[in-house]
N, C-alpha and C positions, 0 to 999 in steps of 0.2 A: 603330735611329734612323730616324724617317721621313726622307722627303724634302724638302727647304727649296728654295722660290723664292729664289731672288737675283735678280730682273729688276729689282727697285726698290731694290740694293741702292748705286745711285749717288746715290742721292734725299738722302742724311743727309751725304753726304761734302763736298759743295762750298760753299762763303758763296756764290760767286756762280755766275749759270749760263752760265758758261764752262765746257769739258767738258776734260780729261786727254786729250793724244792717244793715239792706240791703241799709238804707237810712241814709246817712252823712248827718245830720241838721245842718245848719245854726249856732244854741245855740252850737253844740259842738266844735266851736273856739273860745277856750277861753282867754282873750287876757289880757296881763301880764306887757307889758310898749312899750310906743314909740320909735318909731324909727330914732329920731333926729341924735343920735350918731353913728350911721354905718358909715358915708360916712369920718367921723372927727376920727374916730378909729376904722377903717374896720379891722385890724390886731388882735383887743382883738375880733372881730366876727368869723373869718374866721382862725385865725393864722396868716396869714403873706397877705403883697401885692404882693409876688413873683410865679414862680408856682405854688407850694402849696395851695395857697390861690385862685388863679385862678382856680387849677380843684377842688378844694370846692365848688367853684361853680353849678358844674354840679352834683356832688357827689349829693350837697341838694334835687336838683329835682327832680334826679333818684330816692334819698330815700323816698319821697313821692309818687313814683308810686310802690316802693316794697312794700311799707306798705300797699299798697289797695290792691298785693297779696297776699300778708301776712294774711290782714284781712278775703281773701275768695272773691275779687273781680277784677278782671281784670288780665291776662295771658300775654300780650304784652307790651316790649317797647321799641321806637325807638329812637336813640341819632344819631343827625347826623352835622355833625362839617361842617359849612356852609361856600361858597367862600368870604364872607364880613365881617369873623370873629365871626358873632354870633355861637352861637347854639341850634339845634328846640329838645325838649324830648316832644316824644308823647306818652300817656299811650290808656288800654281799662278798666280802673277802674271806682268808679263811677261820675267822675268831681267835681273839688270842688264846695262844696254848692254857690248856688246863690244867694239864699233868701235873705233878709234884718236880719241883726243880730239886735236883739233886744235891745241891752244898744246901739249900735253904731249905728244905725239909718243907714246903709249903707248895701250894697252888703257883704255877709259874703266872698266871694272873696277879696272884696278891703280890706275886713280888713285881710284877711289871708297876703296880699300882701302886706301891708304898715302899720302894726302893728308887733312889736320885740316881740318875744313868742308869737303868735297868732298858734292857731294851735289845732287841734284835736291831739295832744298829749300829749296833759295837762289835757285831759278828761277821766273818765273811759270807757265810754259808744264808743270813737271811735275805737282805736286802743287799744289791749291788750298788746304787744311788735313793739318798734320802734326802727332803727339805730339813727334816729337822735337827740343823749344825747341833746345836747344844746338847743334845738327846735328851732333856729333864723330860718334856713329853706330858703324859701322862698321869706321872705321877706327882711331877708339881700340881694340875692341873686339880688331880683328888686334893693335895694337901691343903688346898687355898680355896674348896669348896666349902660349903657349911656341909652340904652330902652329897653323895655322888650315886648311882648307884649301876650295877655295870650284868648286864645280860648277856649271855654267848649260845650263837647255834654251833655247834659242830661234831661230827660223826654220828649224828641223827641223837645228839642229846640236848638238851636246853640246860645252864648253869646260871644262876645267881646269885647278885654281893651288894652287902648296903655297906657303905662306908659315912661317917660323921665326920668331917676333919680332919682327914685321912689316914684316920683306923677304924680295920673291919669290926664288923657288928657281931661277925660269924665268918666261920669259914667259907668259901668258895663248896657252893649246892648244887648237884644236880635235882631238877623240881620235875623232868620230864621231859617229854621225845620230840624229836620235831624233823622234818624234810629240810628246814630251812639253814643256810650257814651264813655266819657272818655275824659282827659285833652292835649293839646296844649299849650307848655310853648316856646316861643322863648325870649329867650334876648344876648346881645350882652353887653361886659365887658366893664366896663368904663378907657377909657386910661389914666384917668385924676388921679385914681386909683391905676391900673395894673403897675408894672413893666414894664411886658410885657402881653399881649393876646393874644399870638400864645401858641395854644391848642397843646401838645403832646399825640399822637393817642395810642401810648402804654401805657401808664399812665393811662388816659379813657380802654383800654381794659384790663388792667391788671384786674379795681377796677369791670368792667361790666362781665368779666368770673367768676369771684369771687362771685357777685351777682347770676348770673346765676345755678354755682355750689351750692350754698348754699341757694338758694329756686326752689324746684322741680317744675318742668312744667312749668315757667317763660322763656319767650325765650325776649331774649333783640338782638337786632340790633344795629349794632356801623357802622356808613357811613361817611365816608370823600370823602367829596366834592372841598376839596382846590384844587387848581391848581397845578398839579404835585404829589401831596399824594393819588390822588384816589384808594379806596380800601372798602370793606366792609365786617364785619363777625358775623355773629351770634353766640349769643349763647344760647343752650338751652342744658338740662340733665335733664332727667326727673329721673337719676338713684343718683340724688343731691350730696352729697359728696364723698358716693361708687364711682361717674363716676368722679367725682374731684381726688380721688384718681386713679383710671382706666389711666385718661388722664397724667396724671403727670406721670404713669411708661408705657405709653404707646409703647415706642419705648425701653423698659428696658426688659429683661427677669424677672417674678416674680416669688417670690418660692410657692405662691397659692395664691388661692383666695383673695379678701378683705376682712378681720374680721372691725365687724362692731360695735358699740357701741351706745344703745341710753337708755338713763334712765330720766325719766319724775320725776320732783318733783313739788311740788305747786308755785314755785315761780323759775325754773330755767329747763330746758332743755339744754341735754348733748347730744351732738351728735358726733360721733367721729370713723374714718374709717384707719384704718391701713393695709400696705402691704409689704413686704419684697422683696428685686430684688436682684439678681447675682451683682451688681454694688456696689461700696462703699462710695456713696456722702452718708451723710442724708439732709432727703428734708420733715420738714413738717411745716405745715402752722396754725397758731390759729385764730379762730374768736371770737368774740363778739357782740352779736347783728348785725352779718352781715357785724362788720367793722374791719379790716383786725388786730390785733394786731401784727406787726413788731415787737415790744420791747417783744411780751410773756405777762407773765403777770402770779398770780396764776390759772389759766386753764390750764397753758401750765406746770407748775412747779407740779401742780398733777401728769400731766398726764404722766412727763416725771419722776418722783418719784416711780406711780405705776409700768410704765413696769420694769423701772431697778428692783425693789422688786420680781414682780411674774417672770421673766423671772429666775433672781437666787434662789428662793424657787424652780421653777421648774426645775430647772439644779439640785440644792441638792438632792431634795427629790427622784430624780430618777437615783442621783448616775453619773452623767454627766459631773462631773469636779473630775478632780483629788484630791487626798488625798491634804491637806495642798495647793491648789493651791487659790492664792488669787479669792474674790470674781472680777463677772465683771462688769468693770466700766460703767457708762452711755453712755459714748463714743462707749465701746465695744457693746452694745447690740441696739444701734442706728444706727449703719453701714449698709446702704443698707436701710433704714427704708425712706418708704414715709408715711407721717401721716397728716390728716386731725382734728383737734381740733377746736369744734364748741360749743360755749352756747349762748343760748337767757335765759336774765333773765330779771327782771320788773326793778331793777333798778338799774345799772349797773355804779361801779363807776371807771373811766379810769383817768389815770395819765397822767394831762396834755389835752391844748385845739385840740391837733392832735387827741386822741381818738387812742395810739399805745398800751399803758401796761394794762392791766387790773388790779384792786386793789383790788378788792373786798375779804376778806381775808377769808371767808366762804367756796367761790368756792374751793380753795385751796382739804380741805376737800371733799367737797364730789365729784369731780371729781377723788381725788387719790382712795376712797371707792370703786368706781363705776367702773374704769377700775380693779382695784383691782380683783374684783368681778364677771366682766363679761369674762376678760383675763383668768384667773385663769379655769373659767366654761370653756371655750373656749379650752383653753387645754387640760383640761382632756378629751373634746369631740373630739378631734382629735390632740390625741398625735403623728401622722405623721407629720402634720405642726409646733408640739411644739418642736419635734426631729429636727425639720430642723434650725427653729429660734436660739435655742440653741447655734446649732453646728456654725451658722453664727456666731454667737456672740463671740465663743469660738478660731474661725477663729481670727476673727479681732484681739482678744485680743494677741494669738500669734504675728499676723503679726506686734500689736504693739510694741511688745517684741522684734521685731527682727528690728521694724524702732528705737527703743531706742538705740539697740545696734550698727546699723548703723550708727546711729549718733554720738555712743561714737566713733567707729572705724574715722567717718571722723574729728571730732572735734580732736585727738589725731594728724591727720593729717594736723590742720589748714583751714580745705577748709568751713568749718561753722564760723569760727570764723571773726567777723566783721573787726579785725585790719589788716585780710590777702585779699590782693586781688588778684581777678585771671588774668593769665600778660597780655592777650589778650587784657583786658581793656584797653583803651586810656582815662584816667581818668582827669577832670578838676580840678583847682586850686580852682576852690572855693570849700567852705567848708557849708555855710550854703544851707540847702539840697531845704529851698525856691524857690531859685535863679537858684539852679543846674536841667541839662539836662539830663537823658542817655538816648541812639539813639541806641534800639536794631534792627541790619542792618543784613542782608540778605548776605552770605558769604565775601570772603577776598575783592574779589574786588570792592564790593559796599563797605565794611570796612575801604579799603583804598581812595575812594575817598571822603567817608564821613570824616575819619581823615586830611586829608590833606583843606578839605574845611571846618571845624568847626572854631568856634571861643572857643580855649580851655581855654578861662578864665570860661566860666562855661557849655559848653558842651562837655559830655562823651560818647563815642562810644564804643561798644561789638560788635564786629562779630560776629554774629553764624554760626555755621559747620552746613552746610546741618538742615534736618530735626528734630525737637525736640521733645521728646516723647510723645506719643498720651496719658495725662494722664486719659484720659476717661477711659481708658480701663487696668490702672496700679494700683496696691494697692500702697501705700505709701512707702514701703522698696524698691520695684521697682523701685518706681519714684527717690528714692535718689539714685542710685545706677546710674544714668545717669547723665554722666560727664556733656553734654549740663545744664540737671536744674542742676547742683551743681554748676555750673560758675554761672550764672542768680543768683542764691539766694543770693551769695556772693556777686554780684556788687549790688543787691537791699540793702541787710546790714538789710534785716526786717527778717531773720530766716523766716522756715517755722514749719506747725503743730502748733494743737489746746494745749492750757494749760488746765487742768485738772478743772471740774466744782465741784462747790458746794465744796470749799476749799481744797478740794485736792490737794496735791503738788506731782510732781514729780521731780528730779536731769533734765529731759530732757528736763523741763519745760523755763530754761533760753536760750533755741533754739528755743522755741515755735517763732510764728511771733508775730510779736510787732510794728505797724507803728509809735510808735515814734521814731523806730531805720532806719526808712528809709531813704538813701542817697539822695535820689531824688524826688523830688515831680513833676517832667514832665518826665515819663517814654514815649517816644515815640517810635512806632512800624514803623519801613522805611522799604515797603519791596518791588517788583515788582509790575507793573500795569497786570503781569501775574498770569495761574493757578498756577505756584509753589509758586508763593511771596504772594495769595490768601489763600494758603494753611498753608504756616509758619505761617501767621498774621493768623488764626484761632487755629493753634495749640497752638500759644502763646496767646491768648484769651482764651482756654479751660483752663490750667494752669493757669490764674490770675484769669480767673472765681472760679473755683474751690478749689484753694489754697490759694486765696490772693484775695477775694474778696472786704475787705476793704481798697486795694488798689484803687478800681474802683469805691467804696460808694466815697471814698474822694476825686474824681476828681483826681488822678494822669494819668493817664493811656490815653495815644491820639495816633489817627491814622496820619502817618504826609499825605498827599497828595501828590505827584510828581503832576509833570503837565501829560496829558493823552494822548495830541496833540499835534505837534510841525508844527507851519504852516510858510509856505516861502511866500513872493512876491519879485521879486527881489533878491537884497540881505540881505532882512531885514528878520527876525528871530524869532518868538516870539514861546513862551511855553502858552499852555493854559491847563487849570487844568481838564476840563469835558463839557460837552457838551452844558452846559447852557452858559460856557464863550467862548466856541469858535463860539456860537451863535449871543452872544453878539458882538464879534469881526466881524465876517460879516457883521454887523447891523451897526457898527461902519463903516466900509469900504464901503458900501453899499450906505448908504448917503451922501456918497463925488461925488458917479458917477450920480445918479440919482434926477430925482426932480420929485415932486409930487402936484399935482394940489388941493390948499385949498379953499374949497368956500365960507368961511367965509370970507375970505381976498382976493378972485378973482388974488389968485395969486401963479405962480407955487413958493414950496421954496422945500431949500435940505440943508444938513449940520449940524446943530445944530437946528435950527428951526424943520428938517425932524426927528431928532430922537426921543424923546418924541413922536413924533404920529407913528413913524414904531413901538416901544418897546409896547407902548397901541394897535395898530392893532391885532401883535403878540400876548397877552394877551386876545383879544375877539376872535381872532381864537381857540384858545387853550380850552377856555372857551363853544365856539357855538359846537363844536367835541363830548362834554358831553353828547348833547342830541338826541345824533344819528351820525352813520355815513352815512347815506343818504340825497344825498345831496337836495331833495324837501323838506323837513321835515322842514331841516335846512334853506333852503332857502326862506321856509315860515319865521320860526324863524326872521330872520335877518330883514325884513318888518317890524314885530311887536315891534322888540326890538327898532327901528329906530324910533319911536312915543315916543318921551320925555315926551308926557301928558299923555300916557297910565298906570293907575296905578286902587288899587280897588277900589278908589270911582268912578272914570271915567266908570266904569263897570256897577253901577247901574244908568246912565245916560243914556236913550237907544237913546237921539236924537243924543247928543256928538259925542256919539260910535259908531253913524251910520256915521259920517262926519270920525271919523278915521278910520275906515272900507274900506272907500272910495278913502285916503291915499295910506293904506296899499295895496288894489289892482291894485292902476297906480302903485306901486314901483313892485310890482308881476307881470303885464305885461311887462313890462319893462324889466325885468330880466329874463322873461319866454315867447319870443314873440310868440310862438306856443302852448303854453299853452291853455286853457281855464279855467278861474278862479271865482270862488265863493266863496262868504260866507255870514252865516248864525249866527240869534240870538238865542239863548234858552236861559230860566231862568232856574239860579240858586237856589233854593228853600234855600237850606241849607246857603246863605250868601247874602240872597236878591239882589243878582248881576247877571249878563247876562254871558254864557261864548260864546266865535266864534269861529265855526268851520269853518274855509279855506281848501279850496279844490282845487287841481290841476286837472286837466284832462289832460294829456299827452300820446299820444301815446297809447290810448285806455286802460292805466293803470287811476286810480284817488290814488293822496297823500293827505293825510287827516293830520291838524294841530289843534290840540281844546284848545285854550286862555279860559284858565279857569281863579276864583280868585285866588287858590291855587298857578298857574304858575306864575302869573301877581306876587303875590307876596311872591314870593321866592326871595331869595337873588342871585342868579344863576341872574334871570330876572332881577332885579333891577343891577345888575353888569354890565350886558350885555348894557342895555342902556345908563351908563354910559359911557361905551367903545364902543359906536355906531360909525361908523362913522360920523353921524349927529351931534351926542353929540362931539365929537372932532373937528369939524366942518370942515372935510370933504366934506360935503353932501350927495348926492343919487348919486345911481348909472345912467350912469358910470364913472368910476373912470380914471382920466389920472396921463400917467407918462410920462416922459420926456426922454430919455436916447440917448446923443448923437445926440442928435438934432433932434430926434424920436418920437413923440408923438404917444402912444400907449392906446386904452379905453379896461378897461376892465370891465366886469359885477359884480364881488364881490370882496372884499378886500381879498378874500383867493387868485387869482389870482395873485391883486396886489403884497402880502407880496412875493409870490412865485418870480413875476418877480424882485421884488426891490434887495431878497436874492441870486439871479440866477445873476445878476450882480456885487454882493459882491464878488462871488465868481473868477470872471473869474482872470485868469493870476495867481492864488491861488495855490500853493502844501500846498494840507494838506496829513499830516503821522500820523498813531498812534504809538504812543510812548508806550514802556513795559520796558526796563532795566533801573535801577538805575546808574547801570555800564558804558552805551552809553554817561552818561553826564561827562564834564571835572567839577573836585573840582570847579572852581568858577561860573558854571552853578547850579550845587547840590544846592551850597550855596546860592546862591540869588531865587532859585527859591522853595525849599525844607527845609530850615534849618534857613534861615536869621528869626529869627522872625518878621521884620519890613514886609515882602515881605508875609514870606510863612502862609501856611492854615492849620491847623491843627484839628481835628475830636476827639470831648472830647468824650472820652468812656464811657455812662451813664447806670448804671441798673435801668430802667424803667418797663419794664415789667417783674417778676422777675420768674413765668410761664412760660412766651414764650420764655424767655431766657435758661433754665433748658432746655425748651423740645425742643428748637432747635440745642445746644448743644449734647441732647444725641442723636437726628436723625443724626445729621451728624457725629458726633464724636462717638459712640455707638458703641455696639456690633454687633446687629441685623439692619440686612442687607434690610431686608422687608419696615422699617417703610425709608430708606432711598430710596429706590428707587421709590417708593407713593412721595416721596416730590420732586423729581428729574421730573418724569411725570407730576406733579402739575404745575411745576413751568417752565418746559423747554421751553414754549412761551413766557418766561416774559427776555429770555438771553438776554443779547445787549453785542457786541465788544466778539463775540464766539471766543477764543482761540485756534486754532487748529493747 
């Protein structure tokens, strides 16, 4: 990642030019009511206890480190979704104040934390523009964790706080010194709470590229650490909304440059970046204070007022549409438009506690004035780009003209019309569309054994022919004019095309789509575990993305699963779905043959007793891989993790820690008999703590390990110990197995799990499976379609960016941005098709 100026990055943050002082005091949290009632009505804090309300959570803390960039202080932030459910946001802002507030006789942290509207947002002197309307902030955030626990650098001191539900455990500590400034927030969601607490990663990157786009020179870090999701991305743009706009038609041909829009008033800043591309989706996005308006709002309603007004003064005045030819509509002069719609104002009123619409009835005005004004100049300074915008627009509105008249031709025909259906359908008895199925399947012969194995009291089967059109790349009269989508719209029964905004009616408008007219509310896609059945099931994803996207807002829309394996012993038979279950089945198998030696209990077991601890082995191998693939490192690792009393207070005990020191190097000899092993104490300045550095000597190389506090406590570390072998009571190395009247030792548990699975396997055919077609109807059905059995994949738009731009890379025009992502990604294949 190059390097990003932040010198100007004060410029976008304030309404007026009054500056943030350099020093957050203590007095500017000002604190407004207790916090009894969160945990008793988290839903009136947060919105809801379900996801929503869950990534509210994170949202809060991120917004307190944007607002300290915002103010002119700190550049970095790091959000990293942890293996034991929490998650740590780290900033480089100025920490929150320490000091003792003055009516609250406490640590002005503890009161930010454990007081409801506490907050330097309620002050003039802290922050001049904030995301966060409600200010509960942070300290709903503590009150609805099981813990929290919250670290501060600043004035060369380090400060720490555990919180349980949010009350402290202990005062607000200084532990020790540090160069470093800025805040340290981990907490972990309370189940007692939550719905659910399993964090979705596109959700977090959606709302953090968003942040990132909409304040320059902020680079934000998004890491997932769970088991299986690892992955990590930054985001930074120092070019702010221009490169929000850049990224979004990144893989799209444009018809010039970004036209940019920014007008400063005493109480509201507009900011707002427009681009036109060859393509016909519209794609733009509104902000407010940072916080994403979904529903619009008057920002969005200027601004889509203004273009349609100057786009047709500038068509008129320069003679650009035909005599007597209607004006063009919002629709027509939006086609192809990616637009970025951004205001920070002082005090911002949004409809409803999600913070979607914006209300404010003011804005309305002076953002239509202002694009008005600056489009208009814009034009006239390069009336090449205004000739081209035009003639798009002029484009579209034929192409509408001629998708109108297509659809009178087909509606004349019956094929629009909801009472006709197309005959290929194999249509079920029921009627209420709840209840009902359609099974969009992959030619005749999966068709037909889909038909013949459904249960047609309420699921519906469609064949499709071959390949269905790439509407990425078709204007809309195209796309109707393809027999394939006219069958599809007809069995959905929802019409397609948008109805006319802002009261306008048109005759073509009762085709428009409409999901209350939809047949089906589980549309499922059944297609091959191959490239061509990978291929249909995207194309048919580009069209509901594109066309019928409130098919997929409302949960209709699922992926079904086939099974992926088909494994033999004997003559017994089973189907398994993917890799984790045919995992699982070996592990299953596995413990029937083998026994494994427990030293808790001095006694070998296998079977139901052996699986619980093979599935947990499995889980800390999986886990220990995280921190290297070398295997001294790791095999340090495994020593330290195997000390159940090793945590950070035990760190600033240096007698303790010399007795587990002593531990960990008999389990290091042991495991390393040619080795020669050391290790060593330093102090930790910055947490009053000791870290250990272990050292191998091997073969004239040395492997270095350093047990820092940061390591000791991570949630990674605190996982692993739990998943010790010692902790499962295993014990130390080495490890016995039994097989066959065999007793085998081995030195690490990654051995063990190898040899236990390497016995699973014998006398095993495994096959991978790819047709739909290979299975007989009453295989299909129990293992694909039965709903009691089968597994289905709900189609969600979460990230709604990376969904757009992953779409046009692969479905697009331009060939470049698809073969960059092909490179990108082609180490990441598994099950290569060839």
């Amino acid at each position: 990642m190059d390097s990003v100026d932040i010198t100007d990055r004060h410029e976008t943050a304030s309404v007026e030019p009054e500056s943030a002082p350099d020093h957050y005091a203590p007095d500017q949290i000002r604190v407004l009511e207790g916090l009894e009632a969160v945990r008793k009505r988290p839903a009136m804090y947060i919105g809801s206890t379900g996801p929503d309300g869950l990534h509210h959570l994170v949202y809060e803390v991120v917004d307190n480190s944007v607002d300290e960039h915002m103010a002119g202080f700190g550049n970095t932030i790091s959000v990293v979704l942890q293996v034991d459910g929490s998650v740590m946001v780290v900033d480089n802002g100025r920490g929150i104040p320490t000091g003792m507030h003055s009516t609250q006789k406490r640590s002005a942290a503890e009161v930010a934390l454990t007081m409801l509207h506490a907050g330097g947002k309620f002050e003039q002197g802290a922050y001049t523009v904030s995301g966060g309307l409600h200010g509960v902030g942070i300290s709903v955030v503590n009150a609805l964790s099981e813990w929290l626990e919250l670290e501060i650098w600043q004035n060369g001191q380090v400060f720490e706080q555990r919180y349980e539900r949010g009350k402290p455990l202990a005062p607000l500590t200084m532990t020790g010194t540090t160069k470093r400034r800025g805040t340290k927030i981990t907490f972990k969601p309370d189940p007692e709470i939550f719905e659910t607490t399993e964090f979705s990663y596109d959700v977090l990157a959606q709302r953090l590229r968003e942040l990132a786009f909409l304040n320059k020179g902020l680079r934000i870090t998004l890491t997932d650490q769970r088991k299986g999701k690892e992955k990590e991305q930054v985001f930074c743009y120092e070019g702010g909304i221009v490169s929000f706009v850049e990224h979004l038609n990144e893989a799209k041909k444009p018809l010039h440059k970004p036209i940019v829009i920014e007008v400063k008033k005493p109480d509201l800043i507009l900011e707002a970046a427009l681009q036109y591309n060859e393509g016909y989706a519209e794609n733009i996005f509104s902000f407010a204070n940072n916080i994403n308006t979904k529903e619009g709002g008057t920002h969005l309603v200027g601004f889509k007022a203004a273009l349609t007004r100057t786009i047709n003064q500038y068509a008129q005045a320069h003679d650009l549409l035909k005599k007597d030819a209607d004006l063009l509509t919002g629709d027509d002069v939006r086609e192809g438009l990616t637009a970025v719609v951004s205001v920070k104002l002082r005090n911002p009123q949004f409809e409803g506690q999600t913070k979607t619409k914006l209300g404010n009835s003011e804005v309305k005005g002076i953002v239509e004035a202002a694009v008005n004004e600056a489009l208009g100049t814009f034009f006239e300074e390069h009336p090449a780009v205004a000739r081209k915008i035009v003639q798009k627009a002029i484009e579209a509105a034929r192409a509408r003209e001629a998708a109108r008249k297509a659809k009178d031709l087909i509606r004349r025909k019956g094929a629009l019309d909801g009472g006709s259906l197309p005959g290929k359908l194999a249509d079920c008895s029921e009627k209420d569309p709840a209840r009902s199925e359609l099974f969009l399947v992959e030619g005749d012969s999966a068709g037909g054994s889909a038909k013949q194995g459904r249960d047609r009291r309420f699921q519906a089967i469609l064949p499709l022919k071959g390949k269905i059109l790439n509407v990425e790349k078709a204007r809309f009269d195209k796309m109707l004019s393809s027999e394939e989508i006219r069958t599809l719209v007809m069995a959905l029964g929802t019409g397609i095309g948008r109805k006319r905004e802002n009261g306008e009616t048109d005759k073509s408008d009762k085709d428009a789509f409409d999901i209350t007219r939809a047949r089906y509310h589980k549309i499922i896609l059944m297609t091959d575990a191959d490239v061509d059945g990978s291929h249909i099931r995207t194309l048919l994803l580009t069209f509901l993305f594109r066309q019928m996207p409130e098919l997929i807002e409302h949960g209709y829309v699922y992926i079904a699963q086939p099974p992926l394996y088909k494994v033999k012993k004997g003559k017994k038979e089973h189907y398994l779905k993917d890799d984790a279950a045919l995992n699982e089945y070996l592990s299953a198998l596995a413990v029937e043959e083998v026994e494994v030696f427990v030293e808790r209990n001095h006694e070998f077991v296998t079977g139901e007793a052996l699986a619980p601890l093979l599935r947990q082995l499995m889980a800390f191998e999986a886990l220990l891989s995280r921190f290297g693939a070398h295997r001294y490192e790791t095999g340090m690792l495994r020593a330290f993790v195997s000390l159940p009393e090793l945590d950070r207070d035990r760190l600033r005990d240096r007698a303790a820690l010399e007795q587990l020191i002593t531990r960990a190097q008999d389990m290091l000899r042991l495991a390393y008999r040619s080795a020669r092993v050391e290790c060593t104490l330093a102090e930790d300045e910055e947490h009053g703590t000791h870290n250990i550095t272990s050292r191998l000597h091997v073969d004239g190389l040395t492997h270095t390990l350093v047990v820092t506090h940061d390591l000791v406590n991570s949630a990674d570390f605190r996982e692993l110990q739990k998943l010790s072998p010692a902790a499962l009571g295993i014990g130390y190395p080495p490890f016995k197995m039994r097989y066959k009247d065999t007793v085998t030792e081995y030195a690490t548990t990654e051995d063990l799990v190898d040899a236990i699975l390497e016995a699973g396997k014998k006398g095993l055919t495994v096959q991978r499976y790819k047709g739909l077609g290979e299975m007989n109807p009453d295989q299909l059905w129990e293992t694909t379609m039965n709903p009691e059995t089968r597994s289905l994949l709900q189609v969600q738009l979460e990230d709604m960016t990376g969904v757009d731009e992953i779409f046009t890379i692969l479905m697009g025009d331009e060939v470049e941005p698809r073969r960059q992502f092909i490179q990108q990604h082609a180490l990441e294949v598994r099950n290569l098709d060839i």
